[in-house]
C-alpha positions, 0 to 999 in steps of 0.5 A: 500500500502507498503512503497516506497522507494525513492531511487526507485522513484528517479531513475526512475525519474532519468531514465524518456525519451520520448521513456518510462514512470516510473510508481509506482505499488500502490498495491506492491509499486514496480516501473516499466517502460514501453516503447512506444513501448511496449505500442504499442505492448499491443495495436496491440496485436503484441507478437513479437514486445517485450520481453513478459514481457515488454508486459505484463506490457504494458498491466497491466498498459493499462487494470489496470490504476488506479493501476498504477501512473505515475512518475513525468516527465521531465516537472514536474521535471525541471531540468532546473529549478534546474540549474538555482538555482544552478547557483544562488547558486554558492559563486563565482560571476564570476562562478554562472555569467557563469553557468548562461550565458551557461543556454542562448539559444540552447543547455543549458544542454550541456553547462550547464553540460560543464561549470560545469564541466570545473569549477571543480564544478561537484561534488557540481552540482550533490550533488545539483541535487540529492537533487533537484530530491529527493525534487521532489519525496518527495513533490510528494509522499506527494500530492499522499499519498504515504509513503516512505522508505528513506533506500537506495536502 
């Protein structure tokens, strides 16, 4: 298999909904999505439901499944998690008090995201946050045997 590069793997981690799944090709090394509905599409055998290259990726993933890995998901990564330690971070006491309180019940990312930015700490949270999803890919390529590029993408 080709090198990866993590820029890739990151973006699609990055990109990961619940309407898609990010998947690494291991034979090309190539990162690619596919969407519920096209997986729906691949098992109704519908032509129409999507663009006929969303179905025939739907279907190599469905037909081919041990060519392809799946991305860390929503789960694994834990964005929230990566919160948290940001949060914990913070030098002020009274910031890093409040970005935690905002991670308290509904709506945590909102208010999270909210709170971060009316603290003028967007910039620090998202440089955090990048090096958060990065660690992610990273460990994850490491457990799967993956060799990665870091050369940005």
């Amino acid at each position: 298999m080709p090198k990866v590069r993590l820029s890739e793997i990151v973006e699609g981690m990055d990109l990961m909904s619940d309407q898609m799944t990010w998947y690494l090709h291991l034979p090309t090394g190539r990162v690619l999505f596919v969407t519920d509905e096209a997986f729906g599409a691949a098992e109704d055998n519908d032509e129409d439901a999507v663009e006929p290259e969303e179905l025939a990726e739907a279907r190599a993933v469905s037909e081919r499944g041990e060519e392809y890995l799946a991305l860390p998901d929503r789960f694994e990564i834990d964005e929230y998690r990566m919160m948290e330690e940001f949060a914990a971070e913070v030098k002020d006491s009274r910031q890093s008090d409040e970005l935690l309180e905002s991670l308290r019940g509904a709506k945590a990312f909102r208010r999270f995201k909210d709170t971060v930015r009316r603290l003028g700490l967007s910039d620090a949270w998202y440089a955090f946050r990048e090096r958060a999803y990065n660690d992610v890919a990273r460990a994850w390529c490491d457990a799967n045997g993956i060799e990665i590029d870091v050369t940005p993408g």
